[in-house]
C-alpha positions in Angstrom: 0.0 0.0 0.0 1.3 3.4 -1.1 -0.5 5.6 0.7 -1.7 9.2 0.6 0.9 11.8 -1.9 1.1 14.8 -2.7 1.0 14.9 -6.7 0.1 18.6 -7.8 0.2 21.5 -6.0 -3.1 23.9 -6.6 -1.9 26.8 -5.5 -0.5 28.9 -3.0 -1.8 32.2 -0.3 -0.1 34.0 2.2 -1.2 30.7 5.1 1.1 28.5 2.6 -0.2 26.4 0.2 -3.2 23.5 -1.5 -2.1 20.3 -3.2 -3.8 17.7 -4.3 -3.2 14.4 -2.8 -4.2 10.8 -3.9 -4.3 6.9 -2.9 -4.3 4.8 -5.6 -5.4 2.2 -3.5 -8.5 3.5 -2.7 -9.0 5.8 -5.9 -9.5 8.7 -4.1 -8.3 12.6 -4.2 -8.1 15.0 -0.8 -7.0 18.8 -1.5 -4.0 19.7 1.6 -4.0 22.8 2.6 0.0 23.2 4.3 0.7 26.2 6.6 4.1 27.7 5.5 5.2 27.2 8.3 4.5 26.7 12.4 4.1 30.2 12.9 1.7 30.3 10.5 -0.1 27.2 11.5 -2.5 29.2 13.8 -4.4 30.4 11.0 -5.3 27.0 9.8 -5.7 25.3 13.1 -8.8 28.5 13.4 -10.1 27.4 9.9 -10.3 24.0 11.2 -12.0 24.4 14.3 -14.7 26.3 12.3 -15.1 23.7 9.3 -14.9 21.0 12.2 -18.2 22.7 13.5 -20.1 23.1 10.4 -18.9 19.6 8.7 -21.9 17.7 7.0 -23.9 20.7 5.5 -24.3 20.0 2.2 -22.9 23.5 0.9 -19.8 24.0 3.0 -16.4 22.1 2.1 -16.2 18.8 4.3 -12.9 18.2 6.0 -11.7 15.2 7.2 -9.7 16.6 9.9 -5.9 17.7 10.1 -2.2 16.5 10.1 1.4 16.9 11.4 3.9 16.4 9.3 7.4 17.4 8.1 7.9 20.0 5.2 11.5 21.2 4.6 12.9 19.7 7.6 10.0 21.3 10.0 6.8 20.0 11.4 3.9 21.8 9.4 0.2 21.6 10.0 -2.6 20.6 7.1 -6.4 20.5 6.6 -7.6 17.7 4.8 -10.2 19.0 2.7 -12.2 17.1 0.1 -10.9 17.6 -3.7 -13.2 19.8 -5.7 -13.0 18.3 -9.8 -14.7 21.7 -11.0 -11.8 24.1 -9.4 -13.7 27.2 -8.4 -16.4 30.1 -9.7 -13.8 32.5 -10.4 -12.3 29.8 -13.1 -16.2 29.3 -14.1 -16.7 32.4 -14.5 -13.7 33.5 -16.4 -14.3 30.8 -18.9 -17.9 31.4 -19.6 -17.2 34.6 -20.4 -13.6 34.6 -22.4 -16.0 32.6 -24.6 -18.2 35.0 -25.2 -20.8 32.8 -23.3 -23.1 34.0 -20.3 -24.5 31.3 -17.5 -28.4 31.2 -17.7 -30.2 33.1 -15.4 -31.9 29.9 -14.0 -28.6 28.3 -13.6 -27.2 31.7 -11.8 -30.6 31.6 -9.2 -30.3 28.1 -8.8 -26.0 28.3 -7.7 -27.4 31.8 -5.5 -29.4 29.6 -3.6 -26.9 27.0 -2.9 -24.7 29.5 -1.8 -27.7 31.3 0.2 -28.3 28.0 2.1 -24.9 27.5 3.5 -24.9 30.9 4.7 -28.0 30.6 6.5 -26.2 27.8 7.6 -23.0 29.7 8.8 -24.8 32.8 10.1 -27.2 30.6 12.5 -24.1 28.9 13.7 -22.7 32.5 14.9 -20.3 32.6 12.3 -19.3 35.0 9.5 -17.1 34.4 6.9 -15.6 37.5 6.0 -13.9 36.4 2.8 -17.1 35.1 0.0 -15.5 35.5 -3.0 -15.7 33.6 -6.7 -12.3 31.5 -5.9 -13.4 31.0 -2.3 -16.6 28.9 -3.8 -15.8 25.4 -5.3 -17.7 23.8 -7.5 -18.3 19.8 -8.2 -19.5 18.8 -11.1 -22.2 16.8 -11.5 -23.0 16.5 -15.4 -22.2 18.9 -18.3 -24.8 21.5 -16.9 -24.2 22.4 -13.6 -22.5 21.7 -11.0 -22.5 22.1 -6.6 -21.6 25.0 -5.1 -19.6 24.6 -1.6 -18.5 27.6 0.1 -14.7 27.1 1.5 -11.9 28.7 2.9 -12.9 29.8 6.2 -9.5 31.5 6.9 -11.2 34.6 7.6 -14.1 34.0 9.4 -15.0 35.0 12.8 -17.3 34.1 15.7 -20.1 36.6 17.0 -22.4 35.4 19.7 -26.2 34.5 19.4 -27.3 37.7 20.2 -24.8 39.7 18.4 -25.7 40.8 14.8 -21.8 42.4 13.8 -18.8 41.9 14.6 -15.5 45.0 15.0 -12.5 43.8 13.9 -8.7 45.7 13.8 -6.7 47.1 11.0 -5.6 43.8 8.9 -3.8 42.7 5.4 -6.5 42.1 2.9 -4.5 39.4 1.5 -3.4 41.3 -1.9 -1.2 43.8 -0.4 -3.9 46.3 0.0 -4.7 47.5 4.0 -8.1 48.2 5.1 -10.0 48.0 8.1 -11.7 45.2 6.2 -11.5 41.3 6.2 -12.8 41.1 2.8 -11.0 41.0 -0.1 -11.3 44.5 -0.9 -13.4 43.9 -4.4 -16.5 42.0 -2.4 -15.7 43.9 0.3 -19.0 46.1 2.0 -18.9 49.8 3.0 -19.3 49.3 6.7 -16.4 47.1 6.6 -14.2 49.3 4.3 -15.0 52.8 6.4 -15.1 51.0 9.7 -13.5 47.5 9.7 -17.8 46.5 11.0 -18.3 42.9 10.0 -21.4 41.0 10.3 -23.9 39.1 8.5 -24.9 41.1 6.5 -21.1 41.8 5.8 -21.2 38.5 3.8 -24.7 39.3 2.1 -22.6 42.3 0.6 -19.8 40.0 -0.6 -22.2 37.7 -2.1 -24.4 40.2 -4.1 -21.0 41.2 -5.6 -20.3 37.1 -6.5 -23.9 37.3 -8.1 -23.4 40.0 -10.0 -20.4 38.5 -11.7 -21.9 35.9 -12.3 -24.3 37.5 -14.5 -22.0 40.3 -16.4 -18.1 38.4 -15.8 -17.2 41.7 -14.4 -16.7 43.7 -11.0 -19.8 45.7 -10.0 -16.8 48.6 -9.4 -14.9 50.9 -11.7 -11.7 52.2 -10.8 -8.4 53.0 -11.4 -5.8 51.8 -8.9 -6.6 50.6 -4.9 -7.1 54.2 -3.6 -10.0 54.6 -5.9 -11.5 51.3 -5.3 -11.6 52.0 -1.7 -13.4 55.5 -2.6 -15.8 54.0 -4.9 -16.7 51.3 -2.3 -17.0 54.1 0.7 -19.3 56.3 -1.2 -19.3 55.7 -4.9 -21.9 54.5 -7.3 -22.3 50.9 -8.2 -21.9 50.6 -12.0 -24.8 48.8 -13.7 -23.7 46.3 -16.1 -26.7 44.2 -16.0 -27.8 43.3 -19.8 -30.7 45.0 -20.6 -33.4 42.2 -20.6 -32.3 41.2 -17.5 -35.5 40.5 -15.6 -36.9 43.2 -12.9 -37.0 40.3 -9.8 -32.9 39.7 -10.8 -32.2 43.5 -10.6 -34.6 43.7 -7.5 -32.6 40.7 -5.7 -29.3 42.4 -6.2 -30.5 45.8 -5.0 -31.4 43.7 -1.6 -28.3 42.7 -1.5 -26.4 45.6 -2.1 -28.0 48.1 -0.1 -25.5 50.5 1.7 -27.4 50.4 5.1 -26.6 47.0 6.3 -29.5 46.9 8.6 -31.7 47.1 5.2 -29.7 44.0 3.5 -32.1 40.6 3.4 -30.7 37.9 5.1 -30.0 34.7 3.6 -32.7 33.3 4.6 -35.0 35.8 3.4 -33.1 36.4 -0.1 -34.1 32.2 -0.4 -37.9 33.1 -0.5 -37.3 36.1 -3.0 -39.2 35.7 -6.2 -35.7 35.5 -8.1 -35.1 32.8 -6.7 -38.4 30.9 -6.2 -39.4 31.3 -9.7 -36.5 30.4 -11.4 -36.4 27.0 -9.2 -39.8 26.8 -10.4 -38.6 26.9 -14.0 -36.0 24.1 -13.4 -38.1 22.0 -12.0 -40.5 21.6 -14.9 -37.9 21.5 -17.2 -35.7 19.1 -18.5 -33.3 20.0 -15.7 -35.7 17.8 -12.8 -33.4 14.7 -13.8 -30.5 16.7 -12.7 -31.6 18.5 -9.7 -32.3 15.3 -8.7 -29.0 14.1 -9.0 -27.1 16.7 -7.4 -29.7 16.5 -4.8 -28.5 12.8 -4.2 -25.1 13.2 -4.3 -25.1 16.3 -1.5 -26.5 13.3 0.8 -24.0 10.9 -0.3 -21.0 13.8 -0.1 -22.5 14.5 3.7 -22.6 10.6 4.6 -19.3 9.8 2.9 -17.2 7.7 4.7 -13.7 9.4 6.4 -10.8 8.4 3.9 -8.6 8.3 7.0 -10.7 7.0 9.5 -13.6 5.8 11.2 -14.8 9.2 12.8 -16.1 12.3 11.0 -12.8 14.3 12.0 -9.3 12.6 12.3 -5.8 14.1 13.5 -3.2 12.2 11.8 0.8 12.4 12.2 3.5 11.8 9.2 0.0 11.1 6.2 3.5 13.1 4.0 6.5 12.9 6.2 9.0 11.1 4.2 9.8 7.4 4.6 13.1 8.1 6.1 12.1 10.5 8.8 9.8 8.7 10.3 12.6 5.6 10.6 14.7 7.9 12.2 11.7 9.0 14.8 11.0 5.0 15.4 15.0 4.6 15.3 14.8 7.0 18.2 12.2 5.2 20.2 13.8 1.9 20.3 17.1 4.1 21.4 18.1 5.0 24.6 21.6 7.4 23.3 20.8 11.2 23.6 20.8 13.3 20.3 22.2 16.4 19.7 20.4 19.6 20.7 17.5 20.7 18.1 19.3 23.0 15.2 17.1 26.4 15.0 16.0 28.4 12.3 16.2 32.4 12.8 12.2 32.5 13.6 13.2 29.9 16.2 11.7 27.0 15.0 12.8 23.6 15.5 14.0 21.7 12.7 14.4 17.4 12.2 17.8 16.0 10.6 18.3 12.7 9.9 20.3 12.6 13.2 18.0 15.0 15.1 14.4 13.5 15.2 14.0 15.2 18.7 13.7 18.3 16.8 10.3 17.3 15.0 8.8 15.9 18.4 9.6 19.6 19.7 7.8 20.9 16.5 5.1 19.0 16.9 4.7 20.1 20.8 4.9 24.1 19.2 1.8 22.9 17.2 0.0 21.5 19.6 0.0 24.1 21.9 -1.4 26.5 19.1 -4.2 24.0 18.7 -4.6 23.8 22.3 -4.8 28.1 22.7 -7.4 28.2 19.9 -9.6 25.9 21.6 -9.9 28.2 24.8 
């Protein structure tokens, strides 16, 4: 048995980086998501805790829990997420529209409502995500037609209580260089969280009438000319309407709800479900031709949320070494079996501990930095 391996790396953020991983013994593909390193681990080991809570809801990204191992000679924590065939909206998007092709309006209510269902879910679990955005939003692909929308990356998101409606947050890196009081990357990002760094609810609501929109003109709902301007435009600029013409009244009227400056006046998921937008346009599907695939996808979100762990028998497994290399962990068992003392842990300049092939003591350190992050992020 060969176990799991990394084979393609799918790209890379400031927390470090995805890959994909298979076994071929079991036919099966998990995206890793790798801190860059152990300082950096506390990000993830948050995301985790907050996909751990919301794991089997049909549109949220499952994960199968987390791992330790070693990455250029240093213990390094990973999700392990499951693999997404149909990459993410942003590359959906892109392509549609590069060929000079538009996603029907019955297709765009219907992915609106997947992704207005896992909010509702997120929000009544007092969480907000901060961060919705077209390459935050994997798709799976069921046939030629459409595919499942699953809402991931959960490195931004935040906790409010049950009787809380918004959240403040400090001065933070957007993530493209840019700073703003915001979470949000600063394209989907609201006013209130531009002007004030005020997330909430309907913070996200914001973000995902600006995913809508896209998907319906392929462009940003902004224009501008360089990050200063954006950030003007977003404070107290106009939105620019790119809508095509015979765009239907309940589409423009869902996105106004949406994208209402006040975000006490923004619909909540839950009410944006029930709009007419989206109602009728279910409708539509539903006597069409598309039944046979709605039905489908609707079968394959319970068999995604009952899947059986990869590796293990419970919903959410911690694993040690699923990538250390074969040698390392020899040297670790070497080590147990081994009563002779090993030379003091070498160090890197940020302090962390690193393993040689004649220092495994400094991974068991590593690991023990880890943990404790995992153990403070619990409190």
């Amino acid at each position: 048995m060969e176990g799991w391996k990394k084979v393609e790396e799918l790209g890379t953020g400031s927390f470090g980086s995805v890959s994909m991983a298979i076994d071929s013994s079991i036919s099966m593909k998990v995206a890793v998501k790798t801190a860059r390193s152990n300082s950096q681990s506390s990000v993830l080991i948050k995301e985790g805790k907050f996909l751990r809570q919301l794991n089997g809801i049909p549109n949220i990204v499952r994960c199968f829990g987390n791992d330790i191992s070693i990455k250029d000679n240093q213990a390094v924590y990973s999700l392990l997420l499951e693999y997404a065939e149909g990459g993410n909206l942003r590359e959906l998007i892109n392509d549609r529209f590069n060929k000079g092709k538009r996603i029907p309006e019955t297709q765009i209510a219907y992915y609106a409502s997947m992704l207005l269902k896992g909010l509702a879910q997120i929000h009544s679990q007092g969480i907000v995500h901060c961060d919705l955005k077209p390459a935050n939003i994997l798709l799976f692909p069921d046939s030629n037609r459409l595919c499942q929308l699953k809402i991931g990356d959960f490195g931004s998101a935040r906790r409010i209580s049950q009787d809380e409606e918004e959240i403040w947050v400090s001065d933070s890196d957007s993530g493209d260089g840019t700073k703003s009081l915001s979470r949000t990357t600063l394209l989907y990002a609201s006013p209130e969280s531009v002007a004030y760094g005020l997330h909430g609810t309907s913070t996200d609501i914001w973000s995902f009438g600006c995913v809508v929109a896209e998907m319906i003109t392929g462009e940003s709902i902004w224009d501008y000319e360089d990050e200063q301007d954006l950030i003007d435009q977003i404070s107290h600029g106009t939105i620019v309407d790119r809508l095509p013409e015979n765009f239907p009244d309940n589409g423009v009227d869902f996105l106004n709800r949406c994208l209402l400056r006040c975000p006490e006046e923004r619909w909540s998921a839950l009410e944006l479900l029930d709009h007419p937008f989206i109602v009728e346009n279910l409708k539509i599907m539903s006597e069409t031709h598309y039944v046979d695939v709605l039905n489908r996808l609707e079968e394959k979100q319970k068999k995604n949320c009952s899947q059986i762990n990869p590796f293990g028998m419970s919903e959410w497994v911690s694993t040690k070494h699923l990538f250390t290399p074969k040698w390392m962990i020899e040297a670790l068992e070497k080590q147990d079996d081994d009563d002779e003392e090993v030379e003091a842990p070498v160090k890197q300049d940020d302090g962390l501990l690193l393993l040689t092939k004649s220092n495994p003591r400094g991974f068991r350190k590593s690991i023990s930095f880890i943990v404790a992050r995992m153990k403070k992020c619990k409190e």
